[in-house]
C-alpha positions in Angstrom: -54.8 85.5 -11.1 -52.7 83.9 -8.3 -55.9 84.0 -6.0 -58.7 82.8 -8.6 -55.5 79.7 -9.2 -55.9 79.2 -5.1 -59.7 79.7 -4.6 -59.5 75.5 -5.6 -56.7 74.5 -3.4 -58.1 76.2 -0.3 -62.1 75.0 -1.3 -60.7 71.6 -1.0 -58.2 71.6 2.0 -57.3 74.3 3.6 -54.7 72.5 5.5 -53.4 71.8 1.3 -50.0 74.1 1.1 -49.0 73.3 4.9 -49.2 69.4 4.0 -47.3 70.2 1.1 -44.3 71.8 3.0 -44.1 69.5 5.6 -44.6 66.1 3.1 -40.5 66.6 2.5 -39.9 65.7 5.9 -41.5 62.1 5.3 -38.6 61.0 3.5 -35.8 60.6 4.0 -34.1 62.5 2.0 -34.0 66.3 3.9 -32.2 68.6 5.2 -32.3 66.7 8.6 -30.6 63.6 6.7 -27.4 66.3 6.0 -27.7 67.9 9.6 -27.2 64.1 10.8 -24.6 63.5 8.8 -22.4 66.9 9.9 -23.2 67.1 13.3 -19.3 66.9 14.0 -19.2 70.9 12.4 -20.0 74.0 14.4 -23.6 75.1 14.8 -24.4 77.5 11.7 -21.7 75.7 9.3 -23.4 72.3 9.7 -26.8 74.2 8.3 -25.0 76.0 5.8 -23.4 72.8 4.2 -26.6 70.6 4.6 -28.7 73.7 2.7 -26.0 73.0 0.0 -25.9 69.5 -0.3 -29.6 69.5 0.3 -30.1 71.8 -2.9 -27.3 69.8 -5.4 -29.0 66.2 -4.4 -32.2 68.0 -5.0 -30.6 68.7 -8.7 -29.4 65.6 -9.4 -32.4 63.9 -8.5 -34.6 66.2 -10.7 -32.3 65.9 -13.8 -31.7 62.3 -13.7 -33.4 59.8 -10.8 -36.9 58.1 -11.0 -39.2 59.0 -7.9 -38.0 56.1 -5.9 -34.8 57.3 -5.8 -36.2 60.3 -3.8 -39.0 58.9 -1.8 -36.8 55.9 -1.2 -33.4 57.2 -0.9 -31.5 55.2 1.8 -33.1 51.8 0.6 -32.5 52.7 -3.3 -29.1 53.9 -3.0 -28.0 50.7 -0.9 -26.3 47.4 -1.6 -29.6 45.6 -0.9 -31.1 47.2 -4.4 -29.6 44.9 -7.2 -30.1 47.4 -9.8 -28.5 49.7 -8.0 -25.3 49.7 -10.7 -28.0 50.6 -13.4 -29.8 53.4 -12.1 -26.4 54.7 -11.1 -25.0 54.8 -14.6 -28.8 56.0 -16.6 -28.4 58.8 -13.5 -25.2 59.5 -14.7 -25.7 59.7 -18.0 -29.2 61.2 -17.6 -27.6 64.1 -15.1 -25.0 65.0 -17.7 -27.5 65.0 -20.9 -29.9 67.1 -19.2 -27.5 69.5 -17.5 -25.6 70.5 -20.2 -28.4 70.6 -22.7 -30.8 72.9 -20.3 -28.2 75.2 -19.5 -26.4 75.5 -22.5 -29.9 76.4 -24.1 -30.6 78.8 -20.9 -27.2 80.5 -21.5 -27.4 80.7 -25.3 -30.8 82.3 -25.6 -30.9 83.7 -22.2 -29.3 86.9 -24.0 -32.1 87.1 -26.5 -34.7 86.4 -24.6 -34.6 87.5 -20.6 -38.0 86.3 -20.1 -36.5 82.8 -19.9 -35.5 83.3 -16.3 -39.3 82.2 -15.8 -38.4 78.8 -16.8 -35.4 78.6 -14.0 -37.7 80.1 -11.2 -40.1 77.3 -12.1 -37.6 74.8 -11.0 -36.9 76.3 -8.0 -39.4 74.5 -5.8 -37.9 71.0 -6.6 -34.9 72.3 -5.1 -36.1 72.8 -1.6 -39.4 70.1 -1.6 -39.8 66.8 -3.4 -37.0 65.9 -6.5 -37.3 64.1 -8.9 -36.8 63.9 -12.5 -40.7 63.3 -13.0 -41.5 66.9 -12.3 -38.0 67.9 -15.0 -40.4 66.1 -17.9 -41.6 69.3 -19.1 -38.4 71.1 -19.3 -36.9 67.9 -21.4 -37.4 69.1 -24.7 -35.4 72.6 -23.5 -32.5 69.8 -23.2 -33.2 68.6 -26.2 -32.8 71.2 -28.1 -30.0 72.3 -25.9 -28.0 69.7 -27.0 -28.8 69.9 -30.6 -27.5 73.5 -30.5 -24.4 71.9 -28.1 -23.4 69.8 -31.3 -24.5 72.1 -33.8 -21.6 74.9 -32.7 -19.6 72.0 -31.8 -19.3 70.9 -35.8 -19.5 74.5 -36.7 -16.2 75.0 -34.9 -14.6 71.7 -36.6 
């Protein structure tokens, strides 16, 4: 199934994948922004903390920023952007709804259903490539209803 999915990518360009990959390093937002950043720690540690902060900006941006924020990062998150307060706070608020909500649902019907580890691996690639919560849209209702189940044993226990 994977190769009759591919046969399309690789009739059209079969330069497709390897553009892909390397379209992350266009912005500015990489791995090379946190290497920057840390080049005061030792060789090895520096990689090892910019892989880490690489991955948890990646999260936040998938579970709470519009596209901008990632294919615009140093501009948006400046003092030149005058709406830079609101997008902060929606992030915020947006980051917190959908965190809790998807995991919560993950962790309370991860027991019943193992399969669900499917829907984590799906993420995965927004971790490492392009982040934002645009590519999260299909996983909202999952927060959704994580939420509503947040609340529900919430009031059960009161």
């Amino acid at each position: 199934m994977i190769f009759i999915i591919l046969i399309p990518v690789i009739l059209v360009n079969l330069n497709y994948l390897d553009d892909f990959l390397s379209s992350n390093n266009i912005y500015d937002l990489n791995i090379n922004f946190f290497l920057n950043k840390l080049n005061f720690l030792p060789l090895g540690i520096d990689y090892l903390f910019s892989s880490i902060l690489n991955i948890l900006t990646h999260l936040v941006l998938l579970l709470s920023f519009r596209e901008q924020a990632y294919t615009e990062f140093l501009l948006f998150f400046s003092n030149n952007n005058s709406y830079l307060i609101i997008y902060l706070v929606m992030g915020i608020v947006f980051f917190l709804y959908h965190f809790f909500g998807f995991f919560y649902f993950i962790k309370t019907k991860f027991k019943d259903n193992p399969y669900l580890i499917v829907i984590l691996l799906s993420l995965m690639p927004n971790l490492f490539l392009v982040s934002h919560m645009r590519y999260f849209m299909p996983m909202m209702p999952i927060s959704i209803i994580g939420i509503c189940l947040l609340l529900q044993t919430y009031n059960q226990k009161k």
